[in-house]
C-alpha positions as CSV (number, residue, x, y, z in Angstrom):
1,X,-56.3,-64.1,144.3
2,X,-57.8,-63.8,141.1
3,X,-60.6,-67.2,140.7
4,X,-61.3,-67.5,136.6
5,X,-64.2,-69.6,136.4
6,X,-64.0,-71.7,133.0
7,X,-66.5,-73.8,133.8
8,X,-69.3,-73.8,136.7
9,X,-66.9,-76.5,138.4
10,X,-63.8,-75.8,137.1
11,X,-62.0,-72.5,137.9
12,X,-58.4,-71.6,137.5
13,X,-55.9,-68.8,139.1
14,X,-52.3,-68.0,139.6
15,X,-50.2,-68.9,142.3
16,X,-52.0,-69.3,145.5
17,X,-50.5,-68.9,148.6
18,X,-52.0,-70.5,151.9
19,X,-53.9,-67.5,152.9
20,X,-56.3,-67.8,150.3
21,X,-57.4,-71.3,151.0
22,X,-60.3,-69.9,153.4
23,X,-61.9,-67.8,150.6
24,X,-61.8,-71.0,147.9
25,X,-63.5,-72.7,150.6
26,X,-66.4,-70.0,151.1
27,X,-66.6,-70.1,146.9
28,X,-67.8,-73.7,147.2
29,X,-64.7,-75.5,145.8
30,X,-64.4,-79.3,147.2
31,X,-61.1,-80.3,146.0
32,X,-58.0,-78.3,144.8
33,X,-55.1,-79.2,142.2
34,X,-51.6,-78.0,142.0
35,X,-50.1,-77.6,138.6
36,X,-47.3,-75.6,139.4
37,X,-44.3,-77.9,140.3
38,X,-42.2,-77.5,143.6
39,X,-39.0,-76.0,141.9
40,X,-40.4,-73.2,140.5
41,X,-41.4,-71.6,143.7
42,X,-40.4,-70.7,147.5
43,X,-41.1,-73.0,150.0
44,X,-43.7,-70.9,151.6
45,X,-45.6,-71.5,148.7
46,X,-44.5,-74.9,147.8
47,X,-47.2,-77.9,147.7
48,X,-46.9,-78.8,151.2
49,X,-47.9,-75.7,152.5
50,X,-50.6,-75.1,150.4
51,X,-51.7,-78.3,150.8
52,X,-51.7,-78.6,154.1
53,X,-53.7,-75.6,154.4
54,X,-56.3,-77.0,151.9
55,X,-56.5,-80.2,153.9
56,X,-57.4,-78.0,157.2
57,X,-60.0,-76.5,155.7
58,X,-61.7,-79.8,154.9
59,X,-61.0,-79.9,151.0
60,X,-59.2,-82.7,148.8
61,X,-55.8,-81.5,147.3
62,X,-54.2,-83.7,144.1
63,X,-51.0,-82.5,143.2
64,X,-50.2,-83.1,139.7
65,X,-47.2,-80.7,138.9
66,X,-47.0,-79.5,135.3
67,X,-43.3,-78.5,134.2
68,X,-42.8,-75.6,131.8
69,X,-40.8,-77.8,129.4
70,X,-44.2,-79.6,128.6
71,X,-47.4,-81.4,129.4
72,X,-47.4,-85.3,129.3
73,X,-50.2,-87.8,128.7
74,X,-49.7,-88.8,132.3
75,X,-50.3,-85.4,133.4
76,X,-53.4,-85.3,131.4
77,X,-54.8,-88.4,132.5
78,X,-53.9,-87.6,136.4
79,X,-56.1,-84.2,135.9
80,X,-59.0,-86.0,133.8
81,X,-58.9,-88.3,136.5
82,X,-59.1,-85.7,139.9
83,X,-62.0,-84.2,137.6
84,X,-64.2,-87.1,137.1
85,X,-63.4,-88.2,140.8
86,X,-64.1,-84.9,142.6
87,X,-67.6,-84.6,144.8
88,X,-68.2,-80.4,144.0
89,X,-66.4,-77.9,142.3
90,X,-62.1,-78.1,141.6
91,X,-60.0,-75.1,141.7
92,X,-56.7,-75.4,139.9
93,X,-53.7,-73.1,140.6
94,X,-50.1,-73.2,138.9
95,X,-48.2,-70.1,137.8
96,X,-50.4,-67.9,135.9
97,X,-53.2,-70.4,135.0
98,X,-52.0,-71.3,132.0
99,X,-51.1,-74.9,132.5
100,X,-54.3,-75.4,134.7
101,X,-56.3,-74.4,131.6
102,X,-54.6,-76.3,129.2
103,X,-54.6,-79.4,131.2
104,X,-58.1,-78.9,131.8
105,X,-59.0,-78.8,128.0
106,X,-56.7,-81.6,127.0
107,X,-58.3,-83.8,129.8
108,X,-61.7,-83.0,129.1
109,X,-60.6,-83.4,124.9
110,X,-63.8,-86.0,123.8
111,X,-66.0,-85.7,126.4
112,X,-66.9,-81.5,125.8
113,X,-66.6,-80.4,122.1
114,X,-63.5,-78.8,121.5
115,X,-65.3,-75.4,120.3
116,X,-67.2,-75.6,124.0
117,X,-63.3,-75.9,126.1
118,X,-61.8,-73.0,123.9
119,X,-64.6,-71.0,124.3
120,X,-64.7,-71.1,128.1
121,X,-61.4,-71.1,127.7
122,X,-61.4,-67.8,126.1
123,X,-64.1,-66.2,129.0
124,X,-61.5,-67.3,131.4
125,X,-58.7,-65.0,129.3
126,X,-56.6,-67.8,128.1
127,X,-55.9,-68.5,124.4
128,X,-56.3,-72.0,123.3
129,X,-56.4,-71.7,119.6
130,X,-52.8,-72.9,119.3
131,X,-53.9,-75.8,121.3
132,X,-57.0,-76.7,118.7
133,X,-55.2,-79.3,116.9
134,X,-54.2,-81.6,119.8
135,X,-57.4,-81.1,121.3
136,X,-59.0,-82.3,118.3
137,X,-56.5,-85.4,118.2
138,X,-57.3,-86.4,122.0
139,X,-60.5,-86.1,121.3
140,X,-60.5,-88.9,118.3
141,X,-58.2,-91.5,120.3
């Protein structure tokens, strides 16, 4: 499992698998969020499992699947809202970490400055340039 730390609590990875639950509780993390929807992977690795394993260990799970055909504003308000709500530091999975970083920015769009979420971004490996404009938009409304 590679953690990408974008923020000091926010960090995103790929696809987790229930094994791995143990070493994001040992990083600190308090609540985990699946953006990768069911369909898209085997049931071994579907969100029960995972989150059932994330619920043993004594951390929160919100599953707010993010489908490759787009994000909607629902999506982004269900992650802005498991942010603001979490007690310690969220770890966010879906496929490659993609969708967890973008959701992340989009969520946080008017409370960070947009140059601040592409920047970490950026550290984390992921590209948000293309993203700047809606970003910029969330941020005004």
């Amino acid at each position: 499992m590679e953690i990408r730390s974008l923020t000091p609590d926010y960090a995103v990875a790929p696809q987790i698998t229930a094994e791995d639950v143990p070493a994001l509780k040992a990083a600190g993390f308090t609540r985990v969020i699946c953006n990768r929807p069911d369909e898209e992977v085997t049931p071994d690795l579907q969100s029960a499992a995972i989150r059932a394993a994330v619920e043993a260990a004594g951390m929160e799970w919100v599953d707010n699947p993010i489908s490759g055909s787009g994000m909607t504003p629902q999506n982004i308000s269900a992650q802005r809202k498991a942010l603001a709500d979490a007690k310690g530091p969220v770890f966010a999975y879906c496929r490659s970490g993609t969708r967890s970083t973008i959701a992340w920015a989009l969520s946080q769009a008017g409370l960070k400055p947009t140059e601040m979420l592409i920047a970490a971004a950026a550290r984390g490996g992921y590209d948000l340039n293309p993203f700047r404009e809606r970003i910029e938009a969330l941020a005004k409304s």
